[in-house]
N, CA, C and O atoms as a GROMACS GRO file, in nm:
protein
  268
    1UNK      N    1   0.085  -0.117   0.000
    1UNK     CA    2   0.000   0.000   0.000
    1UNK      C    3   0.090   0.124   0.000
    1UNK      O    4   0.176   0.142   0.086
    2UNK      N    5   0.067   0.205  -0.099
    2UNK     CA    6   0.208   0.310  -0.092
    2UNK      C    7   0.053   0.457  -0.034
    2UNK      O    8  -0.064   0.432  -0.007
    3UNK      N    9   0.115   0.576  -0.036
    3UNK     CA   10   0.060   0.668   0.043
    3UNK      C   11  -0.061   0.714  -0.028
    3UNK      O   12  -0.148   0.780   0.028
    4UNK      N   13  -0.065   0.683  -0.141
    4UNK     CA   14  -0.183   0.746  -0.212
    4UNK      C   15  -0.287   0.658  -0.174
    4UNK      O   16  -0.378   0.723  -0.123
    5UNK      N   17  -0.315   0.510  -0.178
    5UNK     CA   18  -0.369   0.403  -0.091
    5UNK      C   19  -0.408   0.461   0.064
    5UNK      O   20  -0.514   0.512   0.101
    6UNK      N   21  -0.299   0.436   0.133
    6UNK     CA   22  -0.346   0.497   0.260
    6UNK      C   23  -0.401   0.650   0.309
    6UNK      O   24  -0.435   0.678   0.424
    7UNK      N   25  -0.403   0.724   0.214
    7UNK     CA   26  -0.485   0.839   0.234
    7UNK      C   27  -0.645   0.851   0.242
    7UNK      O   28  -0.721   0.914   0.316
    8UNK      N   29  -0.665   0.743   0.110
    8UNK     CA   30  -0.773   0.700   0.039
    8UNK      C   31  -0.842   0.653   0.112
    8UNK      O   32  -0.962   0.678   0.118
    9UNK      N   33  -0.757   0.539   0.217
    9UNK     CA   34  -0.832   0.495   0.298
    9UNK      C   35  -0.886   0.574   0.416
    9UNK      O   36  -0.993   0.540   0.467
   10UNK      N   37  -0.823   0.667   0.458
   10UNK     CA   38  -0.838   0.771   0.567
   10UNK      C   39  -0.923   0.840   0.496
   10UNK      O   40  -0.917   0.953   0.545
   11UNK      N   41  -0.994   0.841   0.417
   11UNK     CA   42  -1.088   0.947   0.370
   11UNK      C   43  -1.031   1.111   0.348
   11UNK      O   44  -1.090   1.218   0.355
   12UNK      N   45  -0.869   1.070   0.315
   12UNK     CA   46  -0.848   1.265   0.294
   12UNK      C   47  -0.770   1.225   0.126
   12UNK      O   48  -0.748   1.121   0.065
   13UNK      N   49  -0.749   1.358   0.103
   13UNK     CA   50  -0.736   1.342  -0.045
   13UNK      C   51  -0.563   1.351  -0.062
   13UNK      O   52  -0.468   1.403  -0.003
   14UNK      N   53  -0.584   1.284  -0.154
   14UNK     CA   54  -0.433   1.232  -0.232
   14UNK      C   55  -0.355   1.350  -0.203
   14UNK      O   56  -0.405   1.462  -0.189
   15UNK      N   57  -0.195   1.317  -0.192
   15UNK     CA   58  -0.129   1.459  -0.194
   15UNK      C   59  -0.083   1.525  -0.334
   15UNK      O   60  -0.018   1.443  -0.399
   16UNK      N   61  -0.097   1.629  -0.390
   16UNK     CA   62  -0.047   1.680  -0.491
   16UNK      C   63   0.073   1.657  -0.561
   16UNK      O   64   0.176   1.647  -0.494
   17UNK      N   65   0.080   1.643  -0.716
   17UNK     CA   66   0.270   1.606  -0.715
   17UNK      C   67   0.232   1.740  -0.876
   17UNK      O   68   0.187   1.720  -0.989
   18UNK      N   69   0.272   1.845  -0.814
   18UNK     CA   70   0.278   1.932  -0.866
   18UNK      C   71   0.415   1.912  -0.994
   18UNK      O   72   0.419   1.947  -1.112
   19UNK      N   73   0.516   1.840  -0.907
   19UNK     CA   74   0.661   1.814  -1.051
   19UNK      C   75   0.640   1.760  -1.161
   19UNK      O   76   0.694   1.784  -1.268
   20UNK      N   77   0.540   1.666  -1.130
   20UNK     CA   78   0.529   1.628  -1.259
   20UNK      C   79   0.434   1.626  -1.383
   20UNK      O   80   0.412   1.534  -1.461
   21UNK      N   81   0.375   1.773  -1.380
   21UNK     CA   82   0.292   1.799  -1.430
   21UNK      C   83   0.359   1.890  -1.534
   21UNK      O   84   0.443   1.975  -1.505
   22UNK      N   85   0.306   1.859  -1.677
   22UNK     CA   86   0.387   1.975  -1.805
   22UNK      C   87   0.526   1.940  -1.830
   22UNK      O   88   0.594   2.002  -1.912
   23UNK      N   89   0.573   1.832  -1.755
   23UNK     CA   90   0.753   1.855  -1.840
   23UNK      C   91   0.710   1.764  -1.981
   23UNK      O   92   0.783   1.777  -2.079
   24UNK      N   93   0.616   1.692  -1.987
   24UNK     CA   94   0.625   1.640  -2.106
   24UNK      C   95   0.529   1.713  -2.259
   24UNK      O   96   0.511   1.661  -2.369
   25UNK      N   97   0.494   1.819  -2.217
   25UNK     CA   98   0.490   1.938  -2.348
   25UNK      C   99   0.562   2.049  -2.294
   25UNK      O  100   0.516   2.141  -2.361
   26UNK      N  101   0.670   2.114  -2.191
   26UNK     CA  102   0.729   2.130  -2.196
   26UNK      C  103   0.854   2.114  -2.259
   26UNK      O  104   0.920   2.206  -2.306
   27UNK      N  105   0.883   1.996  -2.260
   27UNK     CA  106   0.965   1.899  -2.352
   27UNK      C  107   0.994   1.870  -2.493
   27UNK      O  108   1.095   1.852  -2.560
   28UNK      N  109   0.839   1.874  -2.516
   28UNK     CA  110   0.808   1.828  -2.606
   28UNK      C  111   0.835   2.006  -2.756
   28UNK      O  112   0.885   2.014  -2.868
   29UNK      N  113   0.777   2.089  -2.677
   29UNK     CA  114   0.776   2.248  -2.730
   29UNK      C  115   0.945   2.266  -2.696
   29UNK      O  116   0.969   2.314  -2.807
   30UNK      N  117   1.029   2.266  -2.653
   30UNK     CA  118   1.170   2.283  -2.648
   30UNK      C  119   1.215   2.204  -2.763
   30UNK      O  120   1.270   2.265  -2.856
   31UNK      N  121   1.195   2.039  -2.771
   31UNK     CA  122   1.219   2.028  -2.911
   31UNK      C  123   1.179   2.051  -3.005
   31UNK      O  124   1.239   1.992  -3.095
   32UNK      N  125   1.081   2.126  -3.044
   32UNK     CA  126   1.043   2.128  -3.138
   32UNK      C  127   1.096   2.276  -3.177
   32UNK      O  128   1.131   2.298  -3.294
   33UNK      N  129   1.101   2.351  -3.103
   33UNK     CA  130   1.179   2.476  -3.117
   33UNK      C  131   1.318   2.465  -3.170
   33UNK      O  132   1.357   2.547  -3.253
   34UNK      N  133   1.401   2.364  -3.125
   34UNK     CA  134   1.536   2.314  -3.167
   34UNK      C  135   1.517   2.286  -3.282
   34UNK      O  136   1.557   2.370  -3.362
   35UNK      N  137   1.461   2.182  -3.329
   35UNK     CA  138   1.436   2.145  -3.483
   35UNK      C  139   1.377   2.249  -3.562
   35UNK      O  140   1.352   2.228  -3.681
   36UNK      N  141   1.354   2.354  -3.510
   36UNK     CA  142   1.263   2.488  -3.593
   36UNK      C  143   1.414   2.567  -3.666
   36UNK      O  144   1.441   2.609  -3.778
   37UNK      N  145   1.481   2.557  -3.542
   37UNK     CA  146   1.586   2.673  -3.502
   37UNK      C  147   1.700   2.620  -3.637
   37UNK      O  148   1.759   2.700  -3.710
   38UNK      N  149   1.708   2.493  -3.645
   38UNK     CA  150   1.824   2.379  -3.696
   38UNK      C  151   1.809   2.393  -3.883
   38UNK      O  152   1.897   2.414  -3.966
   39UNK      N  153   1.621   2.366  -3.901
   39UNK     CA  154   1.580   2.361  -4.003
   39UNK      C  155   1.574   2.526  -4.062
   39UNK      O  156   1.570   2.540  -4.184
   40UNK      N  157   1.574   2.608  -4.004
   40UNK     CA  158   1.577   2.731  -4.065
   40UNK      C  159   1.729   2.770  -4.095
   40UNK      O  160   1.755   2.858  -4.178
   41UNK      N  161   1.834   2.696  -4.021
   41UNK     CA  162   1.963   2.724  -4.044
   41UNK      C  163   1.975   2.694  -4.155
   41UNK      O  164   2.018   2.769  -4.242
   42UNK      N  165   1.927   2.546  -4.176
   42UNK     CA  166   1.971   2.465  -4.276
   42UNK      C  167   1.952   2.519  -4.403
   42UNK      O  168   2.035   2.538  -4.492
   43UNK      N  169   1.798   2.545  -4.401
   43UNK     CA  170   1.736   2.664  -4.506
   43UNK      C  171   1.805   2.770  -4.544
   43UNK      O  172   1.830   2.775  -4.664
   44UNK      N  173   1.845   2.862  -4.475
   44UNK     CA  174   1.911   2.974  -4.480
   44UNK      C  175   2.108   2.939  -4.535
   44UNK      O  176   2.176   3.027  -4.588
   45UNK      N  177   2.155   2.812  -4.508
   45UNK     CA  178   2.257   2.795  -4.592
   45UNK      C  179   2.271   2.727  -4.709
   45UNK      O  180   2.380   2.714  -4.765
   46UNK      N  181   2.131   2.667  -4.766
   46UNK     CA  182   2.153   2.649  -4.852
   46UNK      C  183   2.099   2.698  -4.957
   46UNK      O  184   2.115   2.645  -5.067
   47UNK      N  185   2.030   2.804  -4.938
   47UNK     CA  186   1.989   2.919  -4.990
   47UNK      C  187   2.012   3.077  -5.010
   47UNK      O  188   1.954   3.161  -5.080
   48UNK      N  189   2.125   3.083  -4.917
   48UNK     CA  190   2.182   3.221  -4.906
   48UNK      C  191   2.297   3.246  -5.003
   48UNK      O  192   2.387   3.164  -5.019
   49UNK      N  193   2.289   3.361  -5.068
   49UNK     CA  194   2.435   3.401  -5.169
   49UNK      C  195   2.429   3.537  -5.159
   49UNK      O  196   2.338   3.616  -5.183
   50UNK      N  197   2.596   3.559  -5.102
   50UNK     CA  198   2.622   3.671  -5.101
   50UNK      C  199   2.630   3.808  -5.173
   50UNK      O  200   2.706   3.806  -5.270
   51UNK      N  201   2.576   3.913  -5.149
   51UNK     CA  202   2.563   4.005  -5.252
   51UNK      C  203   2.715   4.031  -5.337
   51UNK      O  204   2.745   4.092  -5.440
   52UNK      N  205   2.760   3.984  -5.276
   52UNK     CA  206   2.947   3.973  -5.374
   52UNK      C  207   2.951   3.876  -5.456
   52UNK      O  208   3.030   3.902  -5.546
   53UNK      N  209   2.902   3.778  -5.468
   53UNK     CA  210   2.907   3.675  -5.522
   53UNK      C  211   2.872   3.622  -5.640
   53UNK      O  212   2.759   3.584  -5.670
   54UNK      N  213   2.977   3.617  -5.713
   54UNK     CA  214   2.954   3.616  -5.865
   54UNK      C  215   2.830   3.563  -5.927
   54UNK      O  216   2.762   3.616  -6.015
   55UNK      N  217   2.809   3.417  -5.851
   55UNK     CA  218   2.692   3.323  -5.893
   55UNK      C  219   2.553   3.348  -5.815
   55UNK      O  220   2.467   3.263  -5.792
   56UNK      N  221   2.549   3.501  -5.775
   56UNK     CA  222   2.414   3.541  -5.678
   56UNK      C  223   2.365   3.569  -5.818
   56UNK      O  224   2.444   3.579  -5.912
   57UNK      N  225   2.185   3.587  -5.837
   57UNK     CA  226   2.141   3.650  -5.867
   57UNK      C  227   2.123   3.762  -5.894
   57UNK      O  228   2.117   3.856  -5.814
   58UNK      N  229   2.105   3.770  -6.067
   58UNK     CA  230   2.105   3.962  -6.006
   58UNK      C  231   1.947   4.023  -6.088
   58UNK      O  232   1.873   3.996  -6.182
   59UNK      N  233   1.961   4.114  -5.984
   59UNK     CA  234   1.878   4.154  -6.033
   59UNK      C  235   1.817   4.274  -6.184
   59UNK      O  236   1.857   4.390  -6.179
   60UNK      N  237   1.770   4.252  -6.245
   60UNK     CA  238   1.773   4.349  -6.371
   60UNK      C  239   1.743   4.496  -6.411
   60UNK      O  240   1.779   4.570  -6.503
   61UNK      N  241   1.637   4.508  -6.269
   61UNK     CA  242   1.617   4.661  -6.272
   61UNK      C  243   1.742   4.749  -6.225
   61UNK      O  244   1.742   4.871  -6.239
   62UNK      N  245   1.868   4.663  -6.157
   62UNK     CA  246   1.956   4.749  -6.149
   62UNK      C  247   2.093   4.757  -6.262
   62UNK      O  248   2.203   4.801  -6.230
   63UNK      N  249   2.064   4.713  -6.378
   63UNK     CA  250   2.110   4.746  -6.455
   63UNK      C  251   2.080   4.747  -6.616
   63UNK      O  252   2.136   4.697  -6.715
   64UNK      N  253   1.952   4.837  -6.590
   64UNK     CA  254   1.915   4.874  -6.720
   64UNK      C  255   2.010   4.979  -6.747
   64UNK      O  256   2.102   5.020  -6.676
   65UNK      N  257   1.958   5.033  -6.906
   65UNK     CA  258   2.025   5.182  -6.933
   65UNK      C  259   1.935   5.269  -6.905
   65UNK      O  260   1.812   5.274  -6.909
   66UNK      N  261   2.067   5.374  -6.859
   66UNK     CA  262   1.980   5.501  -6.815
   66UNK      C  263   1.924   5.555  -6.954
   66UNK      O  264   1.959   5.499  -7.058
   67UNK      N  265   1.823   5.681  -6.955
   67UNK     CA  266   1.782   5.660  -7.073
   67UNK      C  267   1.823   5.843  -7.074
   67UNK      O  268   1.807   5.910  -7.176
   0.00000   0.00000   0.00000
C-alpha cells in the first residue's frame, strides 16, 4: 500500500505532485523549437548568396540603361 492508498483509505485526499505535471509538453515544445531553429539554419545555408558573389542572382532593374 504506498501513500496514495493509505490516504484514500483515511478518507483525505491524495497529496499533490505538482513536478510532474507539463515537463512532457514542456519537452516536447523545447524540441520542437530546436528542430525549428536547426531547419531554418539549414534553409538559410543552402539558400543564401552573397551580394558579392559572382553566382548570386542579379537583379535586372539594377542594370538597365539610363535613358
Amino acid at each position: 500500500m504506498d501513500r496514495d492508498d493509505a490516504a484514500a483509505a483515511r478518507g483525505e485526499d491524495a497529496p499533490v505532485r505538482n513536478n510532474s505535471q507539463g515537463w512532457v509538453m514542456a519537452t516536447f515544445i523545447v524540441l520542437l523549437a530546436l528542430v525549428l531553429t536547426f531547419t531554418a539554419h539549414w534553409i538559410h545555408e543552402k539558400t543564401f548568396h552573397s551580394p558579392t558573389d559572382p553566382a548570386a542572382p542579379v537583379n535586372t532593374l539594377e542594370h538597365t540603361p539610363h535613358a
